[in-house]
C-alpha positions in Angstrom: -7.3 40.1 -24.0 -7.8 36.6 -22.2 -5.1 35.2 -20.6 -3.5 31.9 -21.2 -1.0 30.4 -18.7 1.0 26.9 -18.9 0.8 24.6 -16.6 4.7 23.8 -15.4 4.5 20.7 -13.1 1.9 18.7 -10.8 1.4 19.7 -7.1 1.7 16.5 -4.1 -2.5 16.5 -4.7 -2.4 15.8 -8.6 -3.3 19.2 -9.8 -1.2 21.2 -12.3 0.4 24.5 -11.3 0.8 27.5 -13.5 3.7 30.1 -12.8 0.8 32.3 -11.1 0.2 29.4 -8.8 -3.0 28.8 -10.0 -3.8 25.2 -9.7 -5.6 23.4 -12.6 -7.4 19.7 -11.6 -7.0 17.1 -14.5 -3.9 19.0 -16.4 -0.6 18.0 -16.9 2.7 20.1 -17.8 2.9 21.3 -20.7 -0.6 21.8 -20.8 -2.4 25.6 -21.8 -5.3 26.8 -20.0 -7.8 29.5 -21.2 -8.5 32.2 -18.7 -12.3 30.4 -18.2 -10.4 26.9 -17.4 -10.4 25.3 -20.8 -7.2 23.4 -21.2 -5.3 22.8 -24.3 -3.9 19.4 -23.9 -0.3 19.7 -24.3 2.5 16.7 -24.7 2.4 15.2 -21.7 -1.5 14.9 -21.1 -2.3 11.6 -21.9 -5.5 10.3 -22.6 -7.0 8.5 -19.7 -7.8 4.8 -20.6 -11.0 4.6 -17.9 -14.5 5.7 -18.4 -14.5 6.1 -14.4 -11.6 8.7 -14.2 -12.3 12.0 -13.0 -15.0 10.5 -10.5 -13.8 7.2 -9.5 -11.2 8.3 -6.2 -8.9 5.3 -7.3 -6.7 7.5 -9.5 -6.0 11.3 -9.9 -3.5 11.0 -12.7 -4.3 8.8 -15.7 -3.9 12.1 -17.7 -0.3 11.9 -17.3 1.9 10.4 -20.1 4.1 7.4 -18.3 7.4 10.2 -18.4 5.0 12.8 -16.3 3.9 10.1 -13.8 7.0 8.7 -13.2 8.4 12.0 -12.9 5.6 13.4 -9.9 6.6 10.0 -8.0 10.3 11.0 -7.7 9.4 14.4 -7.0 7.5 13.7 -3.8 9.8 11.9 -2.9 12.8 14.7 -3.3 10.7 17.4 -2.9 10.0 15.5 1.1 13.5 15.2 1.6 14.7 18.6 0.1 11.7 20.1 2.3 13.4 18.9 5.6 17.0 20.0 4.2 17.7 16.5 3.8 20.3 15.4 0.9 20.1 11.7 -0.3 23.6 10.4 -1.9 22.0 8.6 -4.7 18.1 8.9 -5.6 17.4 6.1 -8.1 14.6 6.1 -11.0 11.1 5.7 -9.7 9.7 2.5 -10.3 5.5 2.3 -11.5 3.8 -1.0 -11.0 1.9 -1.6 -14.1 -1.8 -1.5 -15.0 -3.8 -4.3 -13.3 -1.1 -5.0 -10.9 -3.2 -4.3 -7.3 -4.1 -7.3 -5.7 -6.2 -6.0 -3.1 -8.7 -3.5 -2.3 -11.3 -2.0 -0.5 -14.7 -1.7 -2.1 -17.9 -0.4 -1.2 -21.6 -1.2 -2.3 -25.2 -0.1 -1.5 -28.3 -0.4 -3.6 -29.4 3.0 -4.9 -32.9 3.0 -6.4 -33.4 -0.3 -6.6 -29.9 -1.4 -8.2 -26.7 -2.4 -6.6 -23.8 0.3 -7.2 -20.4 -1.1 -6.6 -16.7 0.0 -6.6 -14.3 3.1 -5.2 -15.7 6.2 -4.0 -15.9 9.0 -5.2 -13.1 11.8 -4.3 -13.5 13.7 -1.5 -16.8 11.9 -1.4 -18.9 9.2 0.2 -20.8 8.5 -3.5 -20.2 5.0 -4.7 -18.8 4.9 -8.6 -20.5 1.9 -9.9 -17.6 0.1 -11.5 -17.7 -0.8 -15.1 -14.0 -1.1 -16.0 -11.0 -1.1 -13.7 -7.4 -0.7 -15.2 -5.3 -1.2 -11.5 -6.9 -3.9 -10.0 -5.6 -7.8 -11.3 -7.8 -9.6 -13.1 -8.7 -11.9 -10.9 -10.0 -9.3 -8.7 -12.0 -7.6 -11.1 -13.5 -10.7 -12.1 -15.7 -11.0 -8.9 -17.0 -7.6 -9.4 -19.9 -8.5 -11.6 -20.8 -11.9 -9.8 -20.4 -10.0 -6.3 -23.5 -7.1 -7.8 -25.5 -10.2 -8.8 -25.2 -11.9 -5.3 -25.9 -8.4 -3.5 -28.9 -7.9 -5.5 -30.6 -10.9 -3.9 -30.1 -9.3 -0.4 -33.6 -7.4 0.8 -34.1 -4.5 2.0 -31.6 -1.2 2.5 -28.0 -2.6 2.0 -24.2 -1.0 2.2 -21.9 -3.3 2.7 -17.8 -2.7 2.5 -15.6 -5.2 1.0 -12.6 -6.6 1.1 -10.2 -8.3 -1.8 -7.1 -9.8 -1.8 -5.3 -12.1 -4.3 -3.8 -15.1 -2.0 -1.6 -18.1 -3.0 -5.5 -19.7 -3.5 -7.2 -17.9 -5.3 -9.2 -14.1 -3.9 -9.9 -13.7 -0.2 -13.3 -12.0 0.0 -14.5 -10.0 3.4 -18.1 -8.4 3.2 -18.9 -6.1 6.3 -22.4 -5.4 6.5 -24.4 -7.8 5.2 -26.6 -9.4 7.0 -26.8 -13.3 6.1 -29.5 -14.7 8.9 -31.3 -18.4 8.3 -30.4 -21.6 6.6 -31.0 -20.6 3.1 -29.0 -17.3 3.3 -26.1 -18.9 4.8 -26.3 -22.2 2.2 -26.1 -19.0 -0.8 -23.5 -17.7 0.3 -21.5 -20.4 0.3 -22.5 -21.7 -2.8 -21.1 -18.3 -4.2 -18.2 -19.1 -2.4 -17.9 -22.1 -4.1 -19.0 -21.2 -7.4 -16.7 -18.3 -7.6 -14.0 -20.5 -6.4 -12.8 -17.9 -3.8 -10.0 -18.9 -1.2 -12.0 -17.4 1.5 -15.0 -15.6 2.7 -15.2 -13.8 5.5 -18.3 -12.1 6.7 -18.5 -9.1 9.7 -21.8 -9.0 10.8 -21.3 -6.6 13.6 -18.9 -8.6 15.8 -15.5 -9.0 14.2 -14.7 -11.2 11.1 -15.5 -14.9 10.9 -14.7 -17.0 7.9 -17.9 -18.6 6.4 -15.7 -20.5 3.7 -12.3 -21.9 3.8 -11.8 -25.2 1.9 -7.8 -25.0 2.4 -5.9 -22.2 5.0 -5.6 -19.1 3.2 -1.9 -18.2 2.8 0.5 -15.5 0.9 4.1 -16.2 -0.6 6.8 -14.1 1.5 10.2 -14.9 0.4 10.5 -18.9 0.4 7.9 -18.9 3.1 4.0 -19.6 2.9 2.8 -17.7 5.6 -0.8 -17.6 7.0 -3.3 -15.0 5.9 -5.3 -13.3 8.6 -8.6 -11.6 7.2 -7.6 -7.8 7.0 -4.1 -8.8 7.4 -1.4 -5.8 5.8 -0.2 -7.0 2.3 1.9 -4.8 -0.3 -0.5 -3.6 -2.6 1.3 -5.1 -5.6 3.5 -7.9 -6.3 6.3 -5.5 -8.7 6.0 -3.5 -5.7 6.5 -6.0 -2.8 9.5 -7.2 -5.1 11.3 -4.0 -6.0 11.0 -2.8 -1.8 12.3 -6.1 -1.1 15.3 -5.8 -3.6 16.7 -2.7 -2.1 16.4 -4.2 1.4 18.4 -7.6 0.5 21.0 -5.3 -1.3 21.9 -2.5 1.3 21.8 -5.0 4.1 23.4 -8.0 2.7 26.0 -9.2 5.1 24.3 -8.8 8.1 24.3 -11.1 10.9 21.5 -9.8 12.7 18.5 -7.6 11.8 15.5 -6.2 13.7 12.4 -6.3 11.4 10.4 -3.9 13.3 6.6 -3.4 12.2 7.3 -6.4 10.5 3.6 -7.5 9.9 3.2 -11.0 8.3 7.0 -11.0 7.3 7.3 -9.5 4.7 10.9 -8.5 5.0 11.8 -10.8 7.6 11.7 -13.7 5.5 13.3 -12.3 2.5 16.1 -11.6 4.9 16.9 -14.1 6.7 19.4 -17.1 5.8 21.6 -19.2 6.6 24.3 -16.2 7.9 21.5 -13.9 8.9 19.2 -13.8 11.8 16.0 -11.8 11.8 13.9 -10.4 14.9 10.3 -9.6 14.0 8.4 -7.8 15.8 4.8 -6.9 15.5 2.2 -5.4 17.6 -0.7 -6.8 15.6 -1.5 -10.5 17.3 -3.0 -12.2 14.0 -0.1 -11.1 12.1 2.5 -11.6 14.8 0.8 -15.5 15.6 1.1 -15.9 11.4 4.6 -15.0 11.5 6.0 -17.1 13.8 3.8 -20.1 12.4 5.2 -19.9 9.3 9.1 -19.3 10.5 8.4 -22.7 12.8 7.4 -24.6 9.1 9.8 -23.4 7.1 12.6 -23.6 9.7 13.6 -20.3 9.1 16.1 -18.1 11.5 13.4 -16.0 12.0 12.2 -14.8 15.8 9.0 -13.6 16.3 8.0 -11.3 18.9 5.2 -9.6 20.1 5.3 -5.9 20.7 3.7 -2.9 20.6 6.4 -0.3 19.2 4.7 2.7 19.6 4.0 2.0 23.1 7.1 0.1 23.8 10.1 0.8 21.7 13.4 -0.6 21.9 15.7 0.9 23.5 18.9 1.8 21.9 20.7 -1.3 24.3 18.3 -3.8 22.4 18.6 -2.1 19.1 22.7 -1.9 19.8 22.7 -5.7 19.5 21.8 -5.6 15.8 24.4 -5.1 12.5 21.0 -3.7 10.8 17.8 -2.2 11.7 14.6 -2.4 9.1 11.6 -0.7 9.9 8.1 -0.1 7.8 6.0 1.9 10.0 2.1 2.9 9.5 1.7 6.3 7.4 2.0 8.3 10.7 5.7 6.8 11.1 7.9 5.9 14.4 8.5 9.0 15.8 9.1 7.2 19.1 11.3 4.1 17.8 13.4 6.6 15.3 14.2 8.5 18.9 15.6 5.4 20.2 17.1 4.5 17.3 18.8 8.0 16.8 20.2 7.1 20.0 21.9 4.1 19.1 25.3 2.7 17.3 23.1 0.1 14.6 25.2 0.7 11.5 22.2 0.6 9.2 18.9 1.0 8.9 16.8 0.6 5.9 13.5 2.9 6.4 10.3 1.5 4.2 7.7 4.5 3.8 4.4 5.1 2.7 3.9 8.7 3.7 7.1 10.8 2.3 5.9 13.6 5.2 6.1 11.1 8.6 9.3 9.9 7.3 10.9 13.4 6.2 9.9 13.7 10.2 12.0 11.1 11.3 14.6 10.9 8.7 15.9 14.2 9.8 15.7 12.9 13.5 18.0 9.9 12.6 20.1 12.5 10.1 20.6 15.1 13.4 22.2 11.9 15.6 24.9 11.0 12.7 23.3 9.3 10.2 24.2 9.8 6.8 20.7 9.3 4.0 22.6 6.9 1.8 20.0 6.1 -0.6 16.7 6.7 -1.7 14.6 5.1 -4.0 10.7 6.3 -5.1 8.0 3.8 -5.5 4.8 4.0 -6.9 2.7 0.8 -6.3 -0.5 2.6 -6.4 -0.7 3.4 -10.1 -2.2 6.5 -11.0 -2.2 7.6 -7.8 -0.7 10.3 -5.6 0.2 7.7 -3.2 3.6 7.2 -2.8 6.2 4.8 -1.4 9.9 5.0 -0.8 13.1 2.5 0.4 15.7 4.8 1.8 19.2 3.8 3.4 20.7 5.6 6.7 24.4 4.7 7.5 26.1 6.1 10.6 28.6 8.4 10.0 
């Protein structure tokens, strides 16, 4: 007699789990499976609304019902903290950005038997998916796809070229990496795609850094009241919702400070949603483009907000520099701050808000700060990346 187990949740790598701990890709809870791997859709498994899924590496989980999804988001998140023996005083509901919500991205392309194949890669794979349909990317994003295979098309010869979108206060910044654009006529194309397509910017990597080909107006991004200069590659939340809900949970657990220290504070993000008339803000950013944007746009807007130059991984502050400071907030790479929580750990800030996106680095360091007298206040789940088993999180540490 065959066998038939149910699948009872979704592991951290999107596939379903049966009580045996057998793991099932592409099922959801709920769900049967058939001793040779047939699965009896159960009613949470949702059916997935792109032709790409199951190849395209941009989502694992658009066989999840919107309950399900949300659901494996908080999970990570608890199941990081509960891992570490680490007990949050309040976890809020996750929040999901929407469909077409991602405003940038990183594409490939190459031509493949004498057609152009563009879009994601494939999991676990360097195969290109040639996108036909995308349901996470915004519109205006998406709408270059097409025009973008067109232009590439034109190009002679072997080509693989890796690009870069993002959805600025002027319309898309496009870098291309790879692509060779060499005499008069080339270079007069390209722009006349550029204009044609009406992008913001184009940026083209030939082998020696970025250099913007087109730029009718300086590229910029809305942070807070603040327009602040866009450096090509420059770190942006991947969605707006997102950017807006990370954002919300900072201004409310740190409202009332005087003085904060932004630290990894790329562009701004938080800094100038923070600062005000009754609250300084120090930023500080290892990354010169962004750092030089930054304090640009504080000088413009006339905003209490001092840049500085850094590198905190290299050189933290210490917890005499940090001790100046009602409120700490830092948003770290996905490998964390192991060296800046240390100093931190060591210090009498009141509060720090800790902005994630790797629920395993900051389990790491959360339980550093949690061993020195912190308290975990708060934590609150994120999933920007919908359909994804990237996850995000805010969380609030008070001492004692």
């Amino acid at each position: 007699m065959s066998i038939v187990e149910e699948i009872l949740r979704v592991a951290a790598k999107g596939d379903g789990i049966t009580a045996s701990g057998r793991h099932v890709p592409f099922s959801a809870p709920g769900d049967r499976v058939q001793a040779d791997g047939v699965i009896e859709p159960g009613p949470h498994h949702a059916t997935p609304p792109c032709r790409h899924f199951r190849t395209c590496g941009g989502c694992q989980l658009q066989h999840l019902d919107e309950e399900t999804l949300a659901g494996f988001v908080a999970e990570r998140v608890a199941n990081a903290a509960s891992g570490q023996e680490l007990t949050a005083e309040v976890i809020t509901p996750p929040h999901l950005s929407p469909p077409r919500s991602r405003r940038r991205a990183a594409l490939h392309a190459q031509r493949q038997g004498g057609r152009i194949v563009l879009g994601f890669r494939e999991q676990g794979s360097h195969r290109i998916v040639d996108m036909q349909e995308c349901h996470v990317l915004v519109p205006e994003l998406f709408a270059l796809i097409a025009p973008l295979r067109q232009m590439l098309a034109r190009h002679p010869g072997k080509l693989a070229v890796d690009i870069e979108m993002t959805l600025a206060e002027q319309g898309v910044d496009l870098g291309l990496k790879g692509l060779r654009v060499e005499g008069l006529d080339a270079t007069e194309a390209m722009l006349a795609f550029a204009q044609d397509n009406q992008l913001a910017r184009l940026t083209l990597d030939q082998g020696y850094g970025p250099e913007p080909t087109w730029e009718p107006n300086p590229v910029s991004v809305r942070l807070g009241p603040a327009s602040v200069p866009l450096p090509p590659g420059a770190f942006l939340q991947a969605t707006a919702d997102g950017e807006a809900t990370l954002i919300a949970a900072a201004q409310e657990w740190l409202a009332g400070s005087a003085t904060i220290a932004d630290l990894f504070s790329g562009l701004g993000t938080f800094a100038f949603a923070l600062a005000g008339p009754a609250t300084k803000v120090l930023a500080a950013e290892a990354a010169r483009d962004a750092h030089i944007a930054c304090k640009a746009a504080a000088g413009r807007a006339q905003m209490p907000v001092h840049a500085l130059h850094r590198d905190l991984f290299r050189n933290p502050l210490q917890p005499d520099e940090l001790n100046r400071f009602a409120a700490v907030l830092l948003d770290p790479p996905r490998a964390g701050a192991r060296e800046q929580v240390g100093y931190l750990a060591q210090s009498t800030v009141p509060r720090i808000v800790y902005i994630s996106c790797n629920p395993s680095s900051w389990s790491r360091d959360a339980t550093t700060l949690v061993a020195s007298g912190y308290r975990l206040a708060e934590l609150r789940p994120v999933g920007q990346f919908r359909w994804s088993t990237h996850v995000e999180l805010a969380s609030l540490f008070v001492k004692g």
